[in-house]
C-alpha positions as CSV (number, residue, x, y, z in Angstrom):
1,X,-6.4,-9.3,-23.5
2,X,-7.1,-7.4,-20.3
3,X,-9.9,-6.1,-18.4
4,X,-10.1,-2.8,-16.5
5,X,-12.8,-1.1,-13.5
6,X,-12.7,1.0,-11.2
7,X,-15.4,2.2,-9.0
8,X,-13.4,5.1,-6.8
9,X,-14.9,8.3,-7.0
10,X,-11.8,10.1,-6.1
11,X,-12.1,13.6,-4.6
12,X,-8.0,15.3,-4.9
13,X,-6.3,18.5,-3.5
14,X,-4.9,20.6,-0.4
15,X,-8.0,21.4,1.8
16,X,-10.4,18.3,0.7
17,X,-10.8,16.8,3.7
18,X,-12.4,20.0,5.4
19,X,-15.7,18.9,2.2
20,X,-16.1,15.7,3.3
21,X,-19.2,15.6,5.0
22,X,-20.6,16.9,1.4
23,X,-19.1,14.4,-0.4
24,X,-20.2,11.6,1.8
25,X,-24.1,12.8,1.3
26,X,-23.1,13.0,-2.8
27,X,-22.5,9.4,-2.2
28,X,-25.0,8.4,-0.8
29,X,-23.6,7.3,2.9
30,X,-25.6,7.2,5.6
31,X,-25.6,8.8,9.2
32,X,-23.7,6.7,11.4
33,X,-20.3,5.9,10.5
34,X,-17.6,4.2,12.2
35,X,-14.3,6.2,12.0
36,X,-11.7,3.4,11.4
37,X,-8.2,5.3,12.4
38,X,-5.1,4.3,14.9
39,X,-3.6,5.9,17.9
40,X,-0.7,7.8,16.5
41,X,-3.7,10.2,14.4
42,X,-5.8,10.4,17.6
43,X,-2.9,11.8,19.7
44,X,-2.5,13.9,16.5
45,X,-5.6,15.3,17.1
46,X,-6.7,14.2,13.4
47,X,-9.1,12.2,14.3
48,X,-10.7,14.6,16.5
49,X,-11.0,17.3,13.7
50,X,-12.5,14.9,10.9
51,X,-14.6,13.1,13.9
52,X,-15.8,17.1,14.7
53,X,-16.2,17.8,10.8
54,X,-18.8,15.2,10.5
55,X,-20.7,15.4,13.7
56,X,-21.4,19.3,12.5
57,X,-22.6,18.1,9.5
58,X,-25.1,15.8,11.2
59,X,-23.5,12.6,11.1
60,X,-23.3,10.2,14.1
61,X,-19.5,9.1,14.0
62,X,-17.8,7.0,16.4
63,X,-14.1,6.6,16.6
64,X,-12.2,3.3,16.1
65,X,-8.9,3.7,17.1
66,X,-7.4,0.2,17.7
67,X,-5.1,-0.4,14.5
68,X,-1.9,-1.1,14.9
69,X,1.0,-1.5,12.2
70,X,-0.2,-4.7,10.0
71,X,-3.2,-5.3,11.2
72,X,-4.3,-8.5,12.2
73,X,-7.4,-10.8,12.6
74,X,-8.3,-9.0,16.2
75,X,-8.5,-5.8,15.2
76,X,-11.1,-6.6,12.5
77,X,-13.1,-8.7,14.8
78,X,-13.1,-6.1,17.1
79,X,-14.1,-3.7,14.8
80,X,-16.7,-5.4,13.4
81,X,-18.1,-5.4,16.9
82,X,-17.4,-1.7,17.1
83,X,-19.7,-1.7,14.0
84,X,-22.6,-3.4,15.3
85,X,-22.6,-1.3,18.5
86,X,-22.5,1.4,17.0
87,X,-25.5,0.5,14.4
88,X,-23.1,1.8,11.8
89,X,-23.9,2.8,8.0
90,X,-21.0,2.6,6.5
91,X,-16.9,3.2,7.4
92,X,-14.8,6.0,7.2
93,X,-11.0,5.1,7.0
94,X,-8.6,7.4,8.2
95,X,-5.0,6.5,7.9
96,X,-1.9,4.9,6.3
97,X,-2.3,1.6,5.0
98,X,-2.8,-0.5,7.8
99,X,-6.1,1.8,8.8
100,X,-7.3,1.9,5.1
101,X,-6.8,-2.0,5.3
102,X,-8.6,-2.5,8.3
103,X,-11.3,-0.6,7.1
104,X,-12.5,-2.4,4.1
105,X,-12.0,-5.6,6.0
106,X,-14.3,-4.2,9.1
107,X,-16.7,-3.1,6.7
108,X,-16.6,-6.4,4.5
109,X,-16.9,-8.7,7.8
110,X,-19.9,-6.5,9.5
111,X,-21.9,-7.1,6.0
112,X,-21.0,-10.7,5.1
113,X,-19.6,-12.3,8.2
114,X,-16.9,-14.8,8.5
115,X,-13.3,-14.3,8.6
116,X,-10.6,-12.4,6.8
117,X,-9.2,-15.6,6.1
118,X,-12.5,-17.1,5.0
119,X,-11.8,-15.0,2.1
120,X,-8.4,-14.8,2.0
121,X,-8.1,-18.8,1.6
122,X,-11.0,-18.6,-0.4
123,X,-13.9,-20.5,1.7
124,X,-16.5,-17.9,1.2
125,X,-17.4,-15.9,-1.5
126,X,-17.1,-12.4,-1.1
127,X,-20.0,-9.9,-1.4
128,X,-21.1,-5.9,-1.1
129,X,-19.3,-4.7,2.1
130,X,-20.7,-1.8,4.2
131,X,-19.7,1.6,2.0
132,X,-16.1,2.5,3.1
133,X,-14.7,6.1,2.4
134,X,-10.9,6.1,2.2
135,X,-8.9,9.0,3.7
136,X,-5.2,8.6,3.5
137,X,-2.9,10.5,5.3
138,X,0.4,8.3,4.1
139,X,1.3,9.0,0.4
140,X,2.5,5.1,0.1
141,X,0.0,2.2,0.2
142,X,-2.5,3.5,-3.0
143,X,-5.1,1.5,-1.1
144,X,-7.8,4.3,-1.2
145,X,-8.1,3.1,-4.9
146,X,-7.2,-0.2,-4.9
147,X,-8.9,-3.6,-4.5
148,X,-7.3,-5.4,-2.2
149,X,-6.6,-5.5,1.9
150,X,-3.5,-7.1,3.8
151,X,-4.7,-8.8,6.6
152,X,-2.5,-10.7,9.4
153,X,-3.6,-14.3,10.2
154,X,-3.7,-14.8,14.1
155,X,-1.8,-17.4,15.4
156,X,0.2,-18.3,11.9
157,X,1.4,-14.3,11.4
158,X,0.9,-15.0,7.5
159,X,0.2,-12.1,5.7
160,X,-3.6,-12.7,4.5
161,X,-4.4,-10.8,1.3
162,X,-7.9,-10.0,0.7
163,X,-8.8,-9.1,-3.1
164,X,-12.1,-7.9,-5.1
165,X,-13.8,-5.7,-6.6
166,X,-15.6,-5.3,-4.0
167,X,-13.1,-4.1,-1.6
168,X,-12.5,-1.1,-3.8
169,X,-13.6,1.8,-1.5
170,X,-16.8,4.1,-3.3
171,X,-15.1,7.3,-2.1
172,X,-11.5,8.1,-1.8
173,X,-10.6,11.8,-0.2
174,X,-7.0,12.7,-1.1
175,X,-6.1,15.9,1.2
176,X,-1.6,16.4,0.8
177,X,-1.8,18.7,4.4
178,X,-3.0,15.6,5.9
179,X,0.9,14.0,5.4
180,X,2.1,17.1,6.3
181,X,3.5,16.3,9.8
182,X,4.7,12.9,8.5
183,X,7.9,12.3,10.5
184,X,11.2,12.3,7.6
185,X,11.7,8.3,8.2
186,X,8.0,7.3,7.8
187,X,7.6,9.5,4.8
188,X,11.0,7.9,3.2
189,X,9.4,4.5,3.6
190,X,6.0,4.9,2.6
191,X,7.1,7.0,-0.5
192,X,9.7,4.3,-1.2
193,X,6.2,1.8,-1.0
194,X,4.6,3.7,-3.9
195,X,7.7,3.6,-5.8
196,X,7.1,-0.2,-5.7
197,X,3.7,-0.3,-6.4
198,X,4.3,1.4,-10.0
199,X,7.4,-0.6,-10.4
200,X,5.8,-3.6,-9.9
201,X,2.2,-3.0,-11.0
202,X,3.5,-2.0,-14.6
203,X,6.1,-5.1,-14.8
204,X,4.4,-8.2,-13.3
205,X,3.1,-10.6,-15.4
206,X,-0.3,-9.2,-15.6
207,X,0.5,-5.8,-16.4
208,X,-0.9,-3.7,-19.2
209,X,-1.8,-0.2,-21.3
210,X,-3.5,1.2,-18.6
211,X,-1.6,0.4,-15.8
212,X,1.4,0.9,-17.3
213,X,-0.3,4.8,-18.5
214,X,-0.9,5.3,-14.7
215,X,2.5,4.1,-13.3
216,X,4.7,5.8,-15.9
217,X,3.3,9.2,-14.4
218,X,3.9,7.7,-10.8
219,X,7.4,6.8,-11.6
220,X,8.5,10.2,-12.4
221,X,6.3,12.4,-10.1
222,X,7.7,10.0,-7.0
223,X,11.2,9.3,-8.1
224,X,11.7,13.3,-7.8
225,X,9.6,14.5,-5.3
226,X,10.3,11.8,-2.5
227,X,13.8,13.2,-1.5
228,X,12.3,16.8,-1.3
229,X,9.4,15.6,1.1
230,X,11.9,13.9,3.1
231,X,14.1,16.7,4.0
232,X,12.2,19.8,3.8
233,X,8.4,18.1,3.5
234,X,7.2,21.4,1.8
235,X,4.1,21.4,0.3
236,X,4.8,20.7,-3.6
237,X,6.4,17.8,-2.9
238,X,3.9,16.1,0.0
239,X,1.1,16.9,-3.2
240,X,3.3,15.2,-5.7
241,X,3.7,12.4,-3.3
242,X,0.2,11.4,-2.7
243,X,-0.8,12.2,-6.1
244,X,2.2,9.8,-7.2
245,X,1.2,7.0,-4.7
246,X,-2.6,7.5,-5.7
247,X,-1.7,6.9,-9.0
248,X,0.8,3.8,-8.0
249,X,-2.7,2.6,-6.7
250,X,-4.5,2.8,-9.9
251,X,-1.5,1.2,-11.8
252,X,-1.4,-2.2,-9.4
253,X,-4.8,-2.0,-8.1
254,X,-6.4,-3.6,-11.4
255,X,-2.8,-5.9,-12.3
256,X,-0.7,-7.1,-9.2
257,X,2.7,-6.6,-7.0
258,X,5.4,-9.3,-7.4
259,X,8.6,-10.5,-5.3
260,X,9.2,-7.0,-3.4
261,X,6.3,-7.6,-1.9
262,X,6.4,-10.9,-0.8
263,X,9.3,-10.8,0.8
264,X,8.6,-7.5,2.2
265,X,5.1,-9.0,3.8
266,X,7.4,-12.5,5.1
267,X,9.3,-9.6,6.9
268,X,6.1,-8.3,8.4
269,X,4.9,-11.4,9.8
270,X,8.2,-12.7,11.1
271,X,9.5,-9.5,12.8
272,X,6.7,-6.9,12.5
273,X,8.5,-4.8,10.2
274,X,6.7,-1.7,9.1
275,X,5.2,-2.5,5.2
276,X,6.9,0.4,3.6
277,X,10.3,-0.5,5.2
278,X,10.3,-4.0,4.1
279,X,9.6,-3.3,1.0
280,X,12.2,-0.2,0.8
281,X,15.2,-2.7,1.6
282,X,14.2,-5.4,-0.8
283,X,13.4,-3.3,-3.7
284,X,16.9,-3.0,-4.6
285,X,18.1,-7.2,-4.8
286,X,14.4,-8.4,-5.6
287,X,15.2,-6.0,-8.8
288,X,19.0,-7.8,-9.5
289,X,17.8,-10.8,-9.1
290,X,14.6,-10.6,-11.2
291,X,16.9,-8.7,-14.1
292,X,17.7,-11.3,-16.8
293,X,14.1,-11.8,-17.4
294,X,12.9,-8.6,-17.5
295,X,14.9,-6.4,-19.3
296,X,13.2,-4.8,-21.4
297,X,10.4,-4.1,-18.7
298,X,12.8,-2.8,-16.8
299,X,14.3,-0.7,-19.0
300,X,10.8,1.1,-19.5
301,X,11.0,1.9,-16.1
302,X,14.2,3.8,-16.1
303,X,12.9,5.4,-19.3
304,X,10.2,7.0,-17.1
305,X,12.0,7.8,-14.2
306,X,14.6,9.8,-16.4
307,X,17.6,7.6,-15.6
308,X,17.4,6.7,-19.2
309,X,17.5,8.1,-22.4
310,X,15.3,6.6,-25.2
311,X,18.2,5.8,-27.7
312,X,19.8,3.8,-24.7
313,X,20.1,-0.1,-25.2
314,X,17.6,-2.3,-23.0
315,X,20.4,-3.8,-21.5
316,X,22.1,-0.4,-21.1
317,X,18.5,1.2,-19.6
318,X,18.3,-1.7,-17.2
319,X,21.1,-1.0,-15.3
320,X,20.7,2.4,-15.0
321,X,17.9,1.4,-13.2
322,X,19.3,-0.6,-10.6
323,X,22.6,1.9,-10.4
324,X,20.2,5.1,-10.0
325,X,18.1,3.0,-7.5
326,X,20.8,2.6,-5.3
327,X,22.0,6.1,-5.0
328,X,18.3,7.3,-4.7
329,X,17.4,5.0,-1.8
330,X,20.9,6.1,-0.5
331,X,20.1,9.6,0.0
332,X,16.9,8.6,1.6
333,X,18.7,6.4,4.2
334,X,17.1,3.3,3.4
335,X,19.4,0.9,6.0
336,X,19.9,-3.1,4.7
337,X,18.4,-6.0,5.7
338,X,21.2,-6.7,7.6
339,X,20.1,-3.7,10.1
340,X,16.6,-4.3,10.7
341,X,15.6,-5.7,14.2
342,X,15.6,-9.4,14.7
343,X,16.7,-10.2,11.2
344,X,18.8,-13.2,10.9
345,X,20.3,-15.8,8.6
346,X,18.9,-19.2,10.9
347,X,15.3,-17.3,9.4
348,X,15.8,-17.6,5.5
349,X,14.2,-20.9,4.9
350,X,10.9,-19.5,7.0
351,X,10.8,-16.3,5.4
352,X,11.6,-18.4,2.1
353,X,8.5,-20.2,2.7
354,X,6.3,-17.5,3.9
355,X,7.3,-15.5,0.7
356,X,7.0,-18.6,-1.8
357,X,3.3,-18.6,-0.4
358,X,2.4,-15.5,-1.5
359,X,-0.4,-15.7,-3.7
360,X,1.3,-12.7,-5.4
361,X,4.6,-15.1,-6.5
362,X,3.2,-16.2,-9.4
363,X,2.8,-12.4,-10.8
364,X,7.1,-11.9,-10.5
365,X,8.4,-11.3,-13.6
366,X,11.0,-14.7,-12.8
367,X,9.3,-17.9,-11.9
368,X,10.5,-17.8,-8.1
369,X,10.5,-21.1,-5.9
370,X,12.0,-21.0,-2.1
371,X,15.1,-21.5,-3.4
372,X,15.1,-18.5,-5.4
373,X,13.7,-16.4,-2.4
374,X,16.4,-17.5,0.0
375,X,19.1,-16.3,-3.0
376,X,17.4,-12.7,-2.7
377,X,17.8,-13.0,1.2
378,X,21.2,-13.9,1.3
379,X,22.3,-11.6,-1.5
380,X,20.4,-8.7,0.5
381,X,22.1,-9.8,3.8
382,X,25.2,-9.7,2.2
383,X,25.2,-5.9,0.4
């Protein structure tokens, strides 16, 4: 049994960003609209252009530019203020993950109050945030589709994750020239982010049809386009990539993420370490160690990214997987977890912890304790 929804109306293609004033009026947003976005796009001049787009067509936008990497408590509070000043309708999120995130949780907190981690830790219920129109320009987090918004805890640095239906953005515009001047190393990461999504949104434990129908196109389109948009970044592949992470979206959005992830958002609260990174250099031991129970799972996976054949055996399929993995993140310079900043064995049993707290643990394919997490850390650390 399984239950699926999704309430994304999803606009998709080179030049849709340059419609979506119309698109906004289609659904029904109103004038004023706080333009959720970080620094990086504002020096861009991004934020600029879309803030220009909308003013011309007669909205009352106001720029937001405060997010930072994992965004934490702060910047939604602050935000939320930005909200109220502003007298704001509704949200427009412009950004990788981190501004996507923010948004829904700016728009949730200006319409229902509290905390992120009132909801979070699940001491208030959740209800109708302010409308929030998604506009990525990262082809990695899938969150312009999906239901859920990581949040950093002040003062703890836990990686709070907010999930509903109602966090799922009304409008979703999906422009591949807005990743065009993605630098090679953040486009390697966040691609290597989507690849996760699919992989784990089509194997955890609440996986199904559907999810596994979105993520077996994912698989593919990602697996070959992502070393293509890394070195030359020509236009074919940056579409194939945010189509491919849109879809990775649609796979986990309605099922979950697994181990990768929770180590990969320990990382992030214990060192900062960009989302897409962290999960890039655990993909590959999370995978080893979760292997002899799920095989077959894993095995599907290989199927779809073509490092399989169907007449292969399971066990035969599997492996591929993990041996084509390697080279792949290889050639994309993924480093180990031995090279990222700060990292360091006298950590395990706190990242061990923060991991094993996850409330996405009990979705990995192996039943994983802190004990099992600090085995994935040490065999990382070791490679």
């Amino acid at each position: 049994m399984f239950s699926y929804s999704i309430q994304t109306h999803i606009e998709f293609g080179d030049g849709a960003v340059e419609h979506l004033p119309e698109h906004l009026v289609a659904r029904g947003f109103g004038r004023r609209l706080l333009l959720v976005t970080d620094p990086g796009l504002v020096r861009a001049g991004a934020a600029d252009r879309i803030a220009g787009l909308l003013a011309r067509a007669g909205f009352v936008p106001r720029v937001f530019a405060e997010v930072r990497p994992n965004p934490d408590e702060a910047v939604c509070f602050a935000g939320r203020d930005a909200f109220f000043e502003h007298r704001a309708d509704g949200v427009v999120a412009v950004g990788g993950g981190s501004s996507l995130d923010a948004g829904k949780a700016i728009a949730l907190l200006a319409r229902q109050g509290g905390t992120p981690s009132d909801y979070a830790l699940n001491r208030r219920p959740y209800g109708p945030p302010a409308p929030v129109c998604a506009v990525p320009t990262t082809a990695g987090t899938g969150s312009e589709v999906t239901r859920s918004a990581v949040i950093t805890e002040q003062g703890t640095h836990r990686k709070l994750t907010l999930k509903h239906e109602y966090l799922r953005p009304p409008l979703a515009v999906c422009d591949p020239t807005l990743t065009a001047s993605l630098p090679p190393d953040v486009t390697a990461h966040t691609g290597v982010d989507a690849l996760v999504h699919a992989i784990e949104g089509s194997t955890c434990k609440g996986a199904h049809p559907i999810a596994r129908a979105y993520a077996r196109e994912a698989l593919g389109l990602i697996y070959r386009a992502l070393p293509s948009a890394v070195k030359q970044g020509d236009p074919a592949s940056r579409r194939d990539m945010l189509l491919g992470s849109l879809l990775a979206g649609l796979a986990f959005g309605s099922t979950d993420v697994a181990s990768v992830h929770c180590l990969a958002e320990a990382l992030g609260s214990l060192y900062e370490t960009p989302h897409g990174l962290a999960n890039a250099v655990m993909l590959l031991p999370t995978l080893r160690y979760n292997l002899p129970y799920a095989v077959e799972p894993y095995a599907w996976v290989a199927r779809a990214m073509g490092l399989a054949r169907e007449e292969d055996s399971a066990e035969r399929a599997a492996e591929a997987l993990l041996a084509g993995l390697r080279t792949w993140l290889e050639s994309l310079g993924i480093p180990k977890l031995r090279d990222l900043p700060g990292v360091r064995p006298s950590d395990f049993d706190r990242l061990s912890e923060l991991a094993c707290e996850n409330t996405s643990t009990p979705s990995n394919p192996r039943p994983m304790g802190a004990h099992d997490y600090r085995d994935v850390l040490e065999m990382a650390f070791a490679d």
